[in-house]
MMTF fields as JSON, N, C-alpha, C and O atoms, coordinates in Angstrom:
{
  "mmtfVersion": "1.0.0",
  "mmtfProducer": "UNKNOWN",
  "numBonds": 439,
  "numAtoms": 440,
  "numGroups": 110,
  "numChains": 1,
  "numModels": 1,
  "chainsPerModel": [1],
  "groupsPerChain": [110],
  "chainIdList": ["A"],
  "bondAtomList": [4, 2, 8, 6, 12, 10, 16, 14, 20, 18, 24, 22, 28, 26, 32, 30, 36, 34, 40, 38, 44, 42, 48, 46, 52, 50, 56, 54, 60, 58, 64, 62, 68, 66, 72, 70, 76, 74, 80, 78, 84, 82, 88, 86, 92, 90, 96, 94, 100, 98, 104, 102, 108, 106, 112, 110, 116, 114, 120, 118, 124, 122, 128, 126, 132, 130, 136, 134, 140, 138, 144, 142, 148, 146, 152, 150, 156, 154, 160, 158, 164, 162, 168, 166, 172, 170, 176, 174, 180, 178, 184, 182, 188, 186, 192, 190, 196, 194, 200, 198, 204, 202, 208, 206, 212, 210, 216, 214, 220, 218, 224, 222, 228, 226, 232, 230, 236, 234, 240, 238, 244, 242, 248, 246, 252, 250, 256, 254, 260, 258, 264, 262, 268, 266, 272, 270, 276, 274, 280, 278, 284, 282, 288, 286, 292, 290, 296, 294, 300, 298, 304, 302, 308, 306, 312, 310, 316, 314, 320, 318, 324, 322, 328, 326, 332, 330, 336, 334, 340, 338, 344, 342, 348, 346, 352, 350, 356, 354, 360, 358, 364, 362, 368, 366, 372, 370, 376, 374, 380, 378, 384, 382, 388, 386, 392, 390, 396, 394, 400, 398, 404, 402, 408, 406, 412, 410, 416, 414, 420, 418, 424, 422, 428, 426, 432, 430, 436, 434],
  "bondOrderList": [1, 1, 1, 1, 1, 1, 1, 1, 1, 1, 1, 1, 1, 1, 1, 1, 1, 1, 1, 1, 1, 1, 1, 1, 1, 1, 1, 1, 1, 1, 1, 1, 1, 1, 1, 1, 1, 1, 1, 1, 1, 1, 1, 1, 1, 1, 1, 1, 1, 1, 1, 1, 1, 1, 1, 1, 1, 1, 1, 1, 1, 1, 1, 1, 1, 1, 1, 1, 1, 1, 1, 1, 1, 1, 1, 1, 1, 1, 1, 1, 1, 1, 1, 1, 1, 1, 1, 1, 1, 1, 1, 1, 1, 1, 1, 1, 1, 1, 1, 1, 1, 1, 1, 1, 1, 1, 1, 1, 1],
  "groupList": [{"groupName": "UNK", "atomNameList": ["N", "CA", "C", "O"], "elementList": ["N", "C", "C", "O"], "formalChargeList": [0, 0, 0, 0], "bondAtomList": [1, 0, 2, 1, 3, 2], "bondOrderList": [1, 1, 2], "singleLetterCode": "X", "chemCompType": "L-PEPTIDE LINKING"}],
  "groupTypeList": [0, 0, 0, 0, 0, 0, 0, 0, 0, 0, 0, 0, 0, 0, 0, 0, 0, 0, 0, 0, 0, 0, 0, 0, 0, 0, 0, 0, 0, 0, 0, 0, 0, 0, 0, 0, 0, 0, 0, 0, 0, 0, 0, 0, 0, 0, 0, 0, 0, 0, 0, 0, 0, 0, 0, 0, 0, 0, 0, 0, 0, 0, 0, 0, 0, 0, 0, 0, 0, 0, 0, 0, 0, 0, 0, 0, 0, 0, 0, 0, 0, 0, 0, 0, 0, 0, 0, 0, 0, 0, 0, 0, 0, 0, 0, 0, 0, 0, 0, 0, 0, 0, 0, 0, 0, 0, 0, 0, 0, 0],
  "groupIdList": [1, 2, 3, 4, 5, 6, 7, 8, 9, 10, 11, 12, 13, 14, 15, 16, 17, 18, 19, 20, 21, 22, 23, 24, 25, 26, 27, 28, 29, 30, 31, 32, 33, 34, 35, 36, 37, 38, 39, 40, 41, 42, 43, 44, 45, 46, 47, 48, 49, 50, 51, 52, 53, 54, 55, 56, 57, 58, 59, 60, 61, 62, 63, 64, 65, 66, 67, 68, 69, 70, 71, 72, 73, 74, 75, 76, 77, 78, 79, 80, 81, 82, 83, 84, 85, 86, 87, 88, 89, 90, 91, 92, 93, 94, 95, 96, 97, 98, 99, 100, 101, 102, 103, 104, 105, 106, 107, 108, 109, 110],
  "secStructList": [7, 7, 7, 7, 7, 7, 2, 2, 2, 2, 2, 2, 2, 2, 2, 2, 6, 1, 7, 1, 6, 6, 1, 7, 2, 2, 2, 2, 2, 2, 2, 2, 2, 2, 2, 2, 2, 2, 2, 2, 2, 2, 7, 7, 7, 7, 7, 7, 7, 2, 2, 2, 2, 2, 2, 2, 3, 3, 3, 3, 1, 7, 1, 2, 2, 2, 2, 2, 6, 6, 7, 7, 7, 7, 7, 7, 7, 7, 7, 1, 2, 2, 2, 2, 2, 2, 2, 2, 2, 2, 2, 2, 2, 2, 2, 1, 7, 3, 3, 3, 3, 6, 6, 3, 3, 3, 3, 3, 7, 7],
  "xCoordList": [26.021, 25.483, 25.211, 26.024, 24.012, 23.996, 23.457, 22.676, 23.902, 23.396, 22.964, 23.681, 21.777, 20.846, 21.152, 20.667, 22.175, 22.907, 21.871, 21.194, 21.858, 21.256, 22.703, 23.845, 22.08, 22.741, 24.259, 25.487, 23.463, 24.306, 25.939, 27.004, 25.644, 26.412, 27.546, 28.654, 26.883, 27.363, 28.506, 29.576, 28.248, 28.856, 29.813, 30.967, 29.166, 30.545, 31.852, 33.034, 31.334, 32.226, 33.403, 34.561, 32.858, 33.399, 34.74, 35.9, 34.393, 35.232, 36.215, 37.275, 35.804, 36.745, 37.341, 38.464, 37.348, 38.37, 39.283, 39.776, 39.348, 39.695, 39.172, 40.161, 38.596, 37.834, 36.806, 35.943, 36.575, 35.962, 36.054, 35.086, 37.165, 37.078, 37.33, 38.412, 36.439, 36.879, 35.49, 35.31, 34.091, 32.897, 32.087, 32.073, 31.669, 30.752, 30.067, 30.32, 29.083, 28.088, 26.271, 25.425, 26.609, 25.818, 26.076, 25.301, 27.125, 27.637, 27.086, 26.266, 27.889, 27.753, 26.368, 26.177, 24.967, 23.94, 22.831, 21.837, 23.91, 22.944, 23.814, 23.084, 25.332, 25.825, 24.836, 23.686, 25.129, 24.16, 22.438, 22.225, 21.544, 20.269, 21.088, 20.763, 21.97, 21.743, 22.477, 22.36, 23.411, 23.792, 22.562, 22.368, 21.651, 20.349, 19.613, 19.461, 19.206, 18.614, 18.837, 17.982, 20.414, 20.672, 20.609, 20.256, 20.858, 20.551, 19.035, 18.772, 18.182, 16.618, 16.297, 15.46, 16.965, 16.714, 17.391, 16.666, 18.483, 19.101, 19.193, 19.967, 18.585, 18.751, 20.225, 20.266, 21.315, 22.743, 22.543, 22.048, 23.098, 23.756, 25.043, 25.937, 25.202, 26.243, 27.396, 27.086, 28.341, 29.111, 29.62, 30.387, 29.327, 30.28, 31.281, 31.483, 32.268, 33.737, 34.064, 34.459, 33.958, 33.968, 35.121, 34.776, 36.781, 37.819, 37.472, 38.212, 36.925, 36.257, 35.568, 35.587, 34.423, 33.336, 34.084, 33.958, 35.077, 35.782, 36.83, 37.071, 37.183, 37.838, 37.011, 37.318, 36.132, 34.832, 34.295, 33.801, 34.125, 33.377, 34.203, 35.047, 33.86, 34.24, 33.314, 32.481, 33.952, 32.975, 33.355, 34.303, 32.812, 33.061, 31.894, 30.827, 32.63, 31.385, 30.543, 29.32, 31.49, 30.497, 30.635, 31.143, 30.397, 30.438, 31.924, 33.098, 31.285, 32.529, 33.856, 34.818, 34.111, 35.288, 35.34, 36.536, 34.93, 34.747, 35.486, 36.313, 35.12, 35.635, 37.183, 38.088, 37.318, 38.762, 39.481, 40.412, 39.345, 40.067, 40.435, 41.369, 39.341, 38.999, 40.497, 41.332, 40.086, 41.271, 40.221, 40.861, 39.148, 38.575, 38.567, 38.505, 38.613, 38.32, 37.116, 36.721, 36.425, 35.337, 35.083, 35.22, 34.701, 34.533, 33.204, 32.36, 33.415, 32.113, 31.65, 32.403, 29.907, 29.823, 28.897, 28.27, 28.986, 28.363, 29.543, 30.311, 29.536, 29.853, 29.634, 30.547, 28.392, 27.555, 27.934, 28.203, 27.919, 28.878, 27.401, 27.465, 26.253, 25.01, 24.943, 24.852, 24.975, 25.316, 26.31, 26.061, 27.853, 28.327, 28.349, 28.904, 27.74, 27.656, 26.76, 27.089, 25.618, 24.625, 25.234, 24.735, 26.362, 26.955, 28.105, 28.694, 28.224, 29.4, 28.976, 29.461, 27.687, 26.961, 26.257, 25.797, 26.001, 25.48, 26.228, 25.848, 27.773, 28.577, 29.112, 29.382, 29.192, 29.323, 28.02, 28.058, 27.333, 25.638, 26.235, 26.403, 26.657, 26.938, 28.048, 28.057, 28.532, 29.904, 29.739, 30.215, 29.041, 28.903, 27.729, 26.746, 28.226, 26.59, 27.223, 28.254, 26.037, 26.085, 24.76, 23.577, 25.769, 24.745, 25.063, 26.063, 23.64, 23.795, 23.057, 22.296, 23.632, 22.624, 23.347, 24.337, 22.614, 23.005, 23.905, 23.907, 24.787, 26.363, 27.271, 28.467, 26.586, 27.856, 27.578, 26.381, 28.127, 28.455, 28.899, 29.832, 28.865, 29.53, 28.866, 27.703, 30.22, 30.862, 31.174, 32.112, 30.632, 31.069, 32.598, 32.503, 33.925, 34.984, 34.974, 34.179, 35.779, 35.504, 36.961, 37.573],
  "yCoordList": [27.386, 28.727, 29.142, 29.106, 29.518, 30.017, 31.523, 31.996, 32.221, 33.392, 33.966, 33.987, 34.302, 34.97, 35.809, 36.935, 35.451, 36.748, 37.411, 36.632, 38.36, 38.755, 38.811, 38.613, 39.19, 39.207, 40.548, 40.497, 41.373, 42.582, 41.902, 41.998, 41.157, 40.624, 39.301, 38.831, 39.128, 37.886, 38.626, 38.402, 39.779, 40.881, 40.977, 40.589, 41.708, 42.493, 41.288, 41.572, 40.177, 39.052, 38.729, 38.424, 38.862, 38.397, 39.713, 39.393, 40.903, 42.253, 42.34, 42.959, 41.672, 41.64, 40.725, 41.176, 39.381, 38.723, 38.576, 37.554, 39.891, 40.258, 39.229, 38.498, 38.787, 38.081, 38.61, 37.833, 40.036, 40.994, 40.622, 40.698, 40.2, 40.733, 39.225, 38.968, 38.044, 36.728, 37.012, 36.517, 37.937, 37.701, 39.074, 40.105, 39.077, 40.126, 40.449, 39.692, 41.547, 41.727, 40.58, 39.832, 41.079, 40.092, 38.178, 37.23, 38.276, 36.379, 36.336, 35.563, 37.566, 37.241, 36.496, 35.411, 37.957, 37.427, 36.037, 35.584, 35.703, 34.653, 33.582, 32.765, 33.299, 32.186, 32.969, 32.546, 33.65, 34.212, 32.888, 31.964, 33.28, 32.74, 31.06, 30.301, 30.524, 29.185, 28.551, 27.339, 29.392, 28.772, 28.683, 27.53, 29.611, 29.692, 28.317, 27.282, 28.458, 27.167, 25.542, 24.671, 25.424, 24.936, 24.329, 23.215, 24.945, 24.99, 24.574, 23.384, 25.355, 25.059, 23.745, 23.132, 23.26, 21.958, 21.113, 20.13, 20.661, 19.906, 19.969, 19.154, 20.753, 20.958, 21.288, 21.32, 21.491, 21.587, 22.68, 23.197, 23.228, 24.709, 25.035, 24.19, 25.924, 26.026, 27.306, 28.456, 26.835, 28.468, 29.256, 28.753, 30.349, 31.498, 31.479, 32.061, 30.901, 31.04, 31.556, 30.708, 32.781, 33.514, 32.683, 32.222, 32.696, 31.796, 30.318, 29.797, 29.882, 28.305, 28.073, 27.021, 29.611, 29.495, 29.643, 28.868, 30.718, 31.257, 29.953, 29.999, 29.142, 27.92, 26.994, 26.635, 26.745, 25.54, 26.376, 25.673, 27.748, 28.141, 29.32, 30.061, 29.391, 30.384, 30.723, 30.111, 32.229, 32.773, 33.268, 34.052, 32.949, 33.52, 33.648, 33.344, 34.632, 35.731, 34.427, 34.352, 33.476, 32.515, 31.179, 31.079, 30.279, 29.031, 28.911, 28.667, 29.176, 28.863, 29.287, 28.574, 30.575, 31.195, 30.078, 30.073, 29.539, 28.501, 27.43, 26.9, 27.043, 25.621, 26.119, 25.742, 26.797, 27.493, 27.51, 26.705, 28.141, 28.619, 27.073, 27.15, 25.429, 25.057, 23.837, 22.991, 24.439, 23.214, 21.816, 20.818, 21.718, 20.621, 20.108, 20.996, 18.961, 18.823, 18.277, 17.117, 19.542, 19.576, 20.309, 21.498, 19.224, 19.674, 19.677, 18.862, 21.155, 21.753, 21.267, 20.751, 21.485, 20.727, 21.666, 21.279, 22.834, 23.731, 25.106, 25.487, 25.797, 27.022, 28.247, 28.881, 28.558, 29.224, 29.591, 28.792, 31.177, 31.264, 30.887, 30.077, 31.619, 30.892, 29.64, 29.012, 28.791, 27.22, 26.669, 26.096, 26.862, 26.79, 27.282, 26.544, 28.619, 28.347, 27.353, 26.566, 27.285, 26.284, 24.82, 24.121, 24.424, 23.284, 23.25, 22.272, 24.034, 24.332, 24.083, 23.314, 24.969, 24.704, 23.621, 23.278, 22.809, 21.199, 20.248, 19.349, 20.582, 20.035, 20.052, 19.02, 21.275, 22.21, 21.31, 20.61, 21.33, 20.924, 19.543, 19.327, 18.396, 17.236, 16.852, 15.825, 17.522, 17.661, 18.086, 17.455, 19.217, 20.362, 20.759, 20.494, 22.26, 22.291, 24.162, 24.752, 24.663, 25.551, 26.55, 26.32, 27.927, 28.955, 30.159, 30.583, 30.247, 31.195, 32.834, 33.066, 33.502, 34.606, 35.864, 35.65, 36.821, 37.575, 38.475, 39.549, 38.072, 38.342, 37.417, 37.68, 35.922, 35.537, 33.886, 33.598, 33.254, 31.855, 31.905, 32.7, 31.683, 30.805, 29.193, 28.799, 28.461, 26.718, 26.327, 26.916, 25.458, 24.419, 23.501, 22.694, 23.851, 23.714, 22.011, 21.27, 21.587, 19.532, 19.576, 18.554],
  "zCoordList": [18.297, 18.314, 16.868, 15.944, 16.822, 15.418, 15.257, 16.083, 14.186, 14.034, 12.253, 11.252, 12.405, 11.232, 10.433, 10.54, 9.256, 8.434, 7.106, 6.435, 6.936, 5.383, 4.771, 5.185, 3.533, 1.873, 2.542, 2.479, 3.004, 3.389, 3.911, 3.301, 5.347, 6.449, 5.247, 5.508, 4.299, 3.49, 3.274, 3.84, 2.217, 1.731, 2.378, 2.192, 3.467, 4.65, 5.149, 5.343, 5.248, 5.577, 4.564, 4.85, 3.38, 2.112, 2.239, 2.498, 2.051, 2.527, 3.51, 3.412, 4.493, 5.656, 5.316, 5.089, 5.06, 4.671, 3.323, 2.846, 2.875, 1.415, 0.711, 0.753, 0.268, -0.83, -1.324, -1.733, -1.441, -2.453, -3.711, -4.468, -4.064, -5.974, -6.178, -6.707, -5.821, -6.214, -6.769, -7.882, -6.075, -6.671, -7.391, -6.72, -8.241, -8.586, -7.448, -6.511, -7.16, -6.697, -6.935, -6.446, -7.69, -8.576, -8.422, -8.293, -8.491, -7.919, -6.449, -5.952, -5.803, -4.164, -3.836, -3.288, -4.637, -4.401, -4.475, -3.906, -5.757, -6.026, -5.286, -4.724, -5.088, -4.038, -2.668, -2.548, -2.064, -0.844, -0.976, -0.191, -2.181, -2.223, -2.382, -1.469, -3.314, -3.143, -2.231, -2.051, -1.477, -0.14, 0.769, 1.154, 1.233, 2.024, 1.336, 1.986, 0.003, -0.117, 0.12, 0.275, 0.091, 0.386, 2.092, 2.48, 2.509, 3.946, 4.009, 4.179, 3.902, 3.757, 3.525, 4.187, 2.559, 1.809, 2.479, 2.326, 3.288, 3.695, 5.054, 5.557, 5.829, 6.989, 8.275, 9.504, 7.114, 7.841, 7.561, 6.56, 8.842, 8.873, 8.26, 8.312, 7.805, 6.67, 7.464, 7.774, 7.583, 8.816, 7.809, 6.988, 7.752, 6.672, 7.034, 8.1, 6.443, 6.173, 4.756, 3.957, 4.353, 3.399, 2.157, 1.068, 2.857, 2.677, 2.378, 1.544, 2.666, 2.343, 1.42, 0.781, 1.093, 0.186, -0.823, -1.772, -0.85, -1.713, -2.663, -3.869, -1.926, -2.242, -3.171, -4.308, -2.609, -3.294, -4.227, -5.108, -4.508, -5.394, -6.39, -5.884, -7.823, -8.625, -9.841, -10.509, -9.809, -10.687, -12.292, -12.348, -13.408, -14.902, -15.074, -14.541, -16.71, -17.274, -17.926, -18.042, -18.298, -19.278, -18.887, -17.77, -19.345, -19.459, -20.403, -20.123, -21.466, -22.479, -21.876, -22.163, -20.901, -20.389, -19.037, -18.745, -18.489, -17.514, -17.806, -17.065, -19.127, -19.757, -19.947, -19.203, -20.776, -21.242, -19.81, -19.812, -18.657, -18.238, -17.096, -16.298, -17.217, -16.109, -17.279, -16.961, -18.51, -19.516, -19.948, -20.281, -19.961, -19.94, -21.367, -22.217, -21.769, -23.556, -23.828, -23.704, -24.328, -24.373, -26.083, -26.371, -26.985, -28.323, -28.95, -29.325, -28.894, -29.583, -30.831, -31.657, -31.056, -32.215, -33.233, -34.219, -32.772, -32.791, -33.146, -32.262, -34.66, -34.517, -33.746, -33.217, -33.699, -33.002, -31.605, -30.708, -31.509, -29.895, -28.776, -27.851, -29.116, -27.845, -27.91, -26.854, -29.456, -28.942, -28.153, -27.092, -28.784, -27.505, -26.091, -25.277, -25.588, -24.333, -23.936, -23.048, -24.507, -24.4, -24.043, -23.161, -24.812, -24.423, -23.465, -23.005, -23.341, -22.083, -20.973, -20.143, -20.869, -19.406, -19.368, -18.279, -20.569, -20.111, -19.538, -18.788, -20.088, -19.828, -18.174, -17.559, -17.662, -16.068, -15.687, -14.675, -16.183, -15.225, -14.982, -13.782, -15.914, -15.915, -14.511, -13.831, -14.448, -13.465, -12.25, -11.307, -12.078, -11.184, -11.225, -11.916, -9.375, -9.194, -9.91, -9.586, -10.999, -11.663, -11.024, -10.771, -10.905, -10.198, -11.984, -12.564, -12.194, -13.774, -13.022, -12.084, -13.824, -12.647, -14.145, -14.845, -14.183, -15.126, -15.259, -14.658, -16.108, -16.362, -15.912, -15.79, -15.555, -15.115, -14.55, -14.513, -14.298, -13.638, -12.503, -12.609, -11.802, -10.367, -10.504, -10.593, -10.473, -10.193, -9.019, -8.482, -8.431, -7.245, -7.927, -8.851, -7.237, -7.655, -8.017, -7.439, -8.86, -9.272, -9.467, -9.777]
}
């Protein structure tokens, strides 16, 4: 059985199963668009389990706060704080699937 959610219903799911404050507004939406694409592209239906998404996926303001908080050793070669995010998220891209959306990151958990 399947059923046709918008961005809204994503939302409301995420709420009801207290997992509100794991995402920005702003995160929700853009996991919301690349979960749909995903789907689109692969043809599996994907079941909202808000708790599940919430597991496989997380969200930071940066890359660089990503790396820090994920412990990875990852040495910058670059003073520069936009270079290093720049290399942070090459590094996330290398590993993982990286959703950038403004103000913020969401990571497919590794």
């Amino acid at each position: 059985m399947k059923k046709t959610i918008s961005v809204y219903d994503f939302e409301r799911a995420f709420v009801d199963a207290g997992r509100e404050k794991s995402f920005t507004y702003e995160g929700l939406h853009s996991l919301f668009d690349y979960l749909e694409e995903m789907e689109d592209g692969g043809g599996n239906e994907i079941e909202l389990d808000p708790v599940a998404i919430d597991c496989d996926f997380c969200e930071y303001e940066s890359a660089v706060a990503c790396i820090n908080d994920l412990g990875c050793d990852l040495e910058y070669e670059s003073e520069d704080e936009e270079d290093r995010e720049e290399e942070a998220l090459e590094y996330l891209r290398d590993n993982t699937s990286v959703l950038e959306f403004v103000g913020g990151i969401i990571i497919q958990n590794f």
